[in-house]
C-alpha positions as a printed Julia matrix, in Angstrom:
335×3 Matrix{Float64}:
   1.42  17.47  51.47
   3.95  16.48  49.04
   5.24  18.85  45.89
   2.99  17.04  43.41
  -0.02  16.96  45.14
   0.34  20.7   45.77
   1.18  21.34  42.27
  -1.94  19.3   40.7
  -4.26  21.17  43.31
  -2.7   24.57  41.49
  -3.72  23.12  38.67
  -7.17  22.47  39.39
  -7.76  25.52  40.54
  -6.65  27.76  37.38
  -8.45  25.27  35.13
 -11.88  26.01  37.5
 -11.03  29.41  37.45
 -10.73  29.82  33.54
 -13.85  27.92  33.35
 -16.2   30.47  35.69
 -14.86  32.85  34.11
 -15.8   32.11  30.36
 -18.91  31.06  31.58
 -22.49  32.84  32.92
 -22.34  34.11  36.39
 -22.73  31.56  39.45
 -26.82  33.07  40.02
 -27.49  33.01  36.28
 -30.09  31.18  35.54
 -29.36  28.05  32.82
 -30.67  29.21  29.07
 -32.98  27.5   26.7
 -30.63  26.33  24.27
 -30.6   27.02  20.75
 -32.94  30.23  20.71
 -29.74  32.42  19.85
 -27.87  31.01  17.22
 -25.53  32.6   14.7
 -27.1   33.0   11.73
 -24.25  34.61   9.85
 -20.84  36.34  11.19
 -19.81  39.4    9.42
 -16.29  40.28   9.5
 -14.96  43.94   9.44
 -12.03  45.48   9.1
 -12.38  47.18  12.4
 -13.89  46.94  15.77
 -17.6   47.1   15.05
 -18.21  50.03  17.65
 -21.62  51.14  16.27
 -24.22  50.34  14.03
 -27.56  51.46  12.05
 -30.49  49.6   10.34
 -32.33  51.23   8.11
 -34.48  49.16   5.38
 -32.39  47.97   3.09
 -28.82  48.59   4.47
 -26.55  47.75   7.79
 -24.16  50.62   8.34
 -20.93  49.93  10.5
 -18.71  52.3   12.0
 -15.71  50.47  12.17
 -13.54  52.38  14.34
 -10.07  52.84  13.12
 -10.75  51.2    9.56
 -13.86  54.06   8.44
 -17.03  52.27   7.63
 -18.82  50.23   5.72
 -22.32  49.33   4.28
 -24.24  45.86   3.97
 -27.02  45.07   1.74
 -29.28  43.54   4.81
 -30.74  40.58   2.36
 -27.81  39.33   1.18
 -25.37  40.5    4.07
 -22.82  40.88   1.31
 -20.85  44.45   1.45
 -21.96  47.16  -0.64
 -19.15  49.33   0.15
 -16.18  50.15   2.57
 -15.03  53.94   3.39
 -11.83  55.06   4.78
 -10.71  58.62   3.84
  -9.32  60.7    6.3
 -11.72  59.39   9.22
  -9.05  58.74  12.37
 -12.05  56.86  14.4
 -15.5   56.26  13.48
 -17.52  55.63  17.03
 -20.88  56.36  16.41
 -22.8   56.37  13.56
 -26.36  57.58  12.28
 -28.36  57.5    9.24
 -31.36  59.49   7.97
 -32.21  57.27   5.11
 -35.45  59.65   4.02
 -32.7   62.29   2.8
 -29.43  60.03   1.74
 -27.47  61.68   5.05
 -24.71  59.21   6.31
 -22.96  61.1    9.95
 -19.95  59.44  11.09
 -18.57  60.39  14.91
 -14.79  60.79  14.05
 -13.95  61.08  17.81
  -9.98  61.54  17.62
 -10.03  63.62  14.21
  -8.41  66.48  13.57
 -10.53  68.24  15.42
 -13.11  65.91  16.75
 -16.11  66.19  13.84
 -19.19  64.43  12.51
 -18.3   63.45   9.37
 -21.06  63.84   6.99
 -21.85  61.86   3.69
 -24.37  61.8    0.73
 -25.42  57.9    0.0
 -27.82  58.56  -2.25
 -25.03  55.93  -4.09
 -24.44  53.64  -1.26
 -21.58  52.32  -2.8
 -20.17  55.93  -3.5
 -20.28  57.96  -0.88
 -19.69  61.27  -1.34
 -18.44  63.72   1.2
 -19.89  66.97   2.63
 -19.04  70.0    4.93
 -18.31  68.11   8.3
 -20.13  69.51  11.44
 -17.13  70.85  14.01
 -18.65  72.87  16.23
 -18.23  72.17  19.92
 -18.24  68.38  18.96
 -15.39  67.19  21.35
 -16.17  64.04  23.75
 -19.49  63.1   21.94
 -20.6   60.03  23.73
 -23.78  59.34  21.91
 -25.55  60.85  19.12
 -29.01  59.9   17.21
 -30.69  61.64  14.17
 -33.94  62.24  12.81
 -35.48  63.71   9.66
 -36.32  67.29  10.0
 -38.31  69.67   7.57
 -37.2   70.44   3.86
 -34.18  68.25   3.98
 -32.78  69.13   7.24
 -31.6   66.86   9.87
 -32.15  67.29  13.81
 -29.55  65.83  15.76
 -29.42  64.84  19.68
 -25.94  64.16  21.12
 -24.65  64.13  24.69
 -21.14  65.42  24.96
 -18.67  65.51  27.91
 -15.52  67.83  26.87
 -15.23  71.11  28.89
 -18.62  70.27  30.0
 -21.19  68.38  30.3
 -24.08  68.46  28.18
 -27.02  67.41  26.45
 -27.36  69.83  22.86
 -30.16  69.16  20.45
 -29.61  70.83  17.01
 -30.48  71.17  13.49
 -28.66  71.08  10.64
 -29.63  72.13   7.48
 -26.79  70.93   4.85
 -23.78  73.37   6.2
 -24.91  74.92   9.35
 -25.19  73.34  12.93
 -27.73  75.48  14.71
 -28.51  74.17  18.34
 -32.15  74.22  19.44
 -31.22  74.63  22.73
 -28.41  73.07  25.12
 -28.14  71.51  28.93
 -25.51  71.83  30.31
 -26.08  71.77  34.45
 -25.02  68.31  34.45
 -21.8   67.3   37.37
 -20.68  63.9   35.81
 -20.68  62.19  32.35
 -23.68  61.68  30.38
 -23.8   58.66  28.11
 -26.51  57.04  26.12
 -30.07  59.13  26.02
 -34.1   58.15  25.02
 -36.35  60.97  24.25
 -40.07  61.56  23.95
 -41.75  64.16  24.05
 -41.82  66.29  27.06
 -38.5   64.53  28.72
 -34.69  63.53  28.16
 -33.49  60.56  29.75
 -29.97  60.34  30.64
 -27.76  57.94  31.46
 -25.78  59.83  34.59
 -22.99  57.63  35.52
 -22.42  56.29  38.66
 -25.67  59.25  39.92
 -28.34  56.86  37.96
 -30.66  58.42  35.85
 -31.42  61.81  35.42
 -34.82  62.61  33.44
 -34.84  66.28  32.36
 -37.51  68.8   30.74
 -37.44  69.24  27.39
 -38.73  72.67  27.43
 -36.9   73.86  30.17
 -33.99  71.8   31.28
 -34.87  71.49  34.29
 -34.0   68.06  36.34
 -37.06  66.38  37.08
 -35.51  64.17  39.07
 -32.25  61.91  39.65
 -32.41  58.01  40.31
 -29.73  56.14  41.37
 -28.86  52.57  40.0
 -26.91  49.88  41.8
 -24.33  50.49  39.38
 -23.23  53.07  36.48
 -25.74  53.84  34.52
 -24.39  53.37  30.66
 -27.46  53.51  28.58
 -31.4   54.09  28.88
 -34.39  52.99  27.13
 -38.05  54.27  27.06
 -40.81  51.02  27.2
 -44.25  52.03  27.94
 -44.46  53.44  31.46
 -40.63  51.7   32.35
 -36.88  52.96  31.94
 -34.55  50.05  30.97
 -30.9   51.01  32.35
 -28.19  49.43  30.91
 -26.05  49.07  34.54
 -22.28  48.02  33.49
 -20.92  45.56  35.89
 -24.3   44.71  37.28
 -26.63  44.14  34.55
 -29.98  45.63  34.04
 -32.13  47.68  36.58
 -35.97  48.49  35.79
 -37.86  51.04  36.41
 -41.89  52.45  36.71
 -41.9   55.65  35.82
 -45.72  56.33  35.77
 -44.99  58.9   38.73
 -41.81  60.52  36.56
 -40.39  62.61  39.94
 -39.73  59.44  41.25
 -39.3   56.71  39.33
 -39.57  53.23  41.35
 -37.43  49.96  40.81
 -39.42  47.3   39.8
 -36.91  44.65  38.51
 -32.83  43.8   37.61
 -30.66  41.09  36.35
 -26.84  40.47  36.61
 -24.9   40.1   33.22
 -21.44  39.01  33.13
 -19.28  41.84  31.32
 -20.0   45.71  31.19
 -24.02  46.49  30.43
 -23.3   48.97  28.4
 -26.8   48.85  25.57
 -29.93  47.72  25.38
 -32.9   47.3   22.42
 -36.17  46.3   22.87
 -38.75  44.93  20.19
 -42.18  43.78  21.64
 -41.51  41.8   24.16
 -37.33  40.92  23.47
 -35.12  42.49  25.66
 -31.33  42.33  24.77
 -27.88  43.69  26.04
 -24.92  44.26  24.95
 -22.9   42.79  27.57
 -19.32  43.88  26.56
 -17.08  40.67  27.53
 -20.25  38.82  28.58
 -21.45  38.98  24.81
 -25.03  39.17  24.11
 -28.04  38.52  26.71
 -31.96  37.65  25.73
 -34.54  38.39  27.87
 -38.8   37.7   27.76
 -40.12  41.15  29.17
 -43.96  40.38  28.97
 -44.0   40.7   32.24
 -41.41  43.2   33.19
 -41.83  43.18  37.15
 -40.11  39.5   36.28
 -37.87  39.43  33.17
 -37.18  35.92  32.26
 -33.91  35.44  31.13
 -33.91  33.24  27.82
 -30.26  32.9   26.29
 -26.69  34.47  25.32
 -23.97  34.4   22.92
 -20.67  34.35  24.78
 -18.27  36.74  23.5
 -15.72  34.2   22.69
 -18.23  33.16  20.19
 -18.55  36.31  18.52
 -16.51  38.65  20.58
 -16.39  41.52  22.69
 -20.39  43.36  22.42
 -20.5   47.08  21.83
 -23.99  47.59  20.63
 -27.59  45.22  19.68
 -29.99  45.92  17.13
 -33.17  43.72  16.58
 -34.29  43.76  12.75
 -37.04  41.78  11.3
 -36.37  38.48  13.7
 -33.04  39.01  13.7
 -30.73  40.63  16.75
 -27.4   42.2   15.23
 -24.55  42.52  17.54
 -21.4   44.83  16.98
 -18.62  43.38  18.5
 -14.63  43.94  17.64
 -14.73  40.69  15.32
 -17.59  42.12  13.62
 -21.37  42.53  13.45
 -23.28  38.8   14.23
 -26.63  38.14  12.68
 -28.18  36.15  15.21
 -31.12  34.12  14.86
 -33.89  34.25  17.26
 -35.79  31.03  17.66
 -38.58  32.21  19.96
């Protein structure tokens, strides 16, 4: 074999290589073009790491650059918030009582930031919460009584831990914390009697409410990044092997019904009737049909070079939103 030959044969096989990887994985199944397509792309100053719908407004936390809110109609900005925030990662909004809470994960200390928008476009700061808020990983809130706000996080600093609390405009009172847990805990679903966690490379762990007592641990083919409630099912967000699906009708041992590869780190998942998607990290976004969930069939994606790296999906009145370090997408679902 001569130089040149052995040269263009090197250069075959980088060009194929760039190509797979840019593209689905060899067993994914070919999508039904055009039922994702960008509907609008909007730009941030930061990486979009998080983001919240409410009715009228798309909040962003925008990592190193604050955060900023979007009148949802017109997707023009309504305002964009610096101060002294050192790195917005999650965010949450209870809309009912103008409360804005901001993660700052490498302020000084680690704090949720808190905010009156009852002037979107002038927020106005309050006593931040920075109690035993170190390593937050994930975080939702939720209107409590006479103005307060009840707050679910998962934390791994010193420990590990799952605290739900209440606070009621200056004080952060916990309702009661977990904190038996060996390995990192990342994204969470709640209902009433349980707390689903998302345990790592250990699966799922589904614990009481009442008592905090493990009802039972599943393992997941891969590490388990976030988890969602559907019906009798548990949706796992897998990282670097998709989705896995569980029936959880018997909830001491939940039984795999159903799982999907995705290129990129699985790392979130929303569901609205019977739309699946993920937030694929470098694979982008993934659809899914889930109407019959023993069988997901797999319907499109937006490639992160198209809209970049995926953090987080949000479906909103026939929309899917995707936070991704260019941005958040408004994607289009043609379905």
């Amino acid at each position: 074999m001569n130089k040149f030959t052995q040269i263009l044969i090197l250069v075959v096989t980088i060009i194929f290589f760039l190509i797979t990887l840019s593209c689905a994985k060899l067993n994914e199944p070919a999508s039904v073009v055009g039922i994702l397509n960008i509907a609008k792309n909007i730009d941030t100053v930061g990486y979009a790491r998080d983001i919240y719908i409410g009715e009228q407004f798309l909040y962003v936390a925008e990592d190193q650059a604050g955060f900023s809110i979007y009148d949802l109609e017109s997707d023009t900005l309504v305002v964009h918030y610096i101060g002294n925030i050192e790195n917005a990662r999650l965010i949450s909004v209870v809309e009912e009582y103008d409360f804005l809470f901001i993660y700052d994960r490498y302020g000084s200390p680690a704090q949720i930031r808190v905010y009156d928008i009852s002037d979107p476009a002038n927020p106005v700061i309050k006593p931040p919460i920075i109690s035993n808020t170190a390593g937050i990983e994930a975080m939702r809130c939720f209107p409590g009584d006479d103005g307060s706000v009840e707050m679910a996080l998962t934390r791994n600093d010193t420990e590990f831990e799952f605290k739900y609390a209440v606070w009621d405009g200056f004080y952060f009172i916990p309702e009661y914390t977990y904190d038996d847990y060996t390995v990192n805990l990342n994204g969470f679903d709640l209902d009433d009697n349980y707390i689903y966690l998302s345990y790592e490379q250990l699966g799922v762990n589904i614990t009481d409410r009442a008592t905090g007592d493990f009802i039972s641990i599943t393992d997941t083919p891969g590490e388990a990044l976030d988890v969602k409630v559907v019906d009798n099912h548990l949706i796992v967000a897998d990282k670097t092997l998709g989705f896995t699906i569980f029936n959880i009708d018997d909830i001491t041992d939940p039984q795999l019904v159903s799982s999907g590869d995705t290129s990129g780190y699985a790392q979130d998942i929303d569901v609205v009737d019977d739309l699946m998607a993920i937030a694929s990290g470098g694979g982008g976004v993934y659809l899914y049909d889930i109407s019959d969930i023993s069988n997901p069939e797999y319907l499109d994606r937006i490639d992160d070079h198209d809209i970049g790296y995926c953090y987080k999906v949000k479906f909103h009145n026939n929309y899917l939103y995707a936070a991704t370090k260019y941005g958040v997408s408004k994607l289009a679902i043609d379905y």
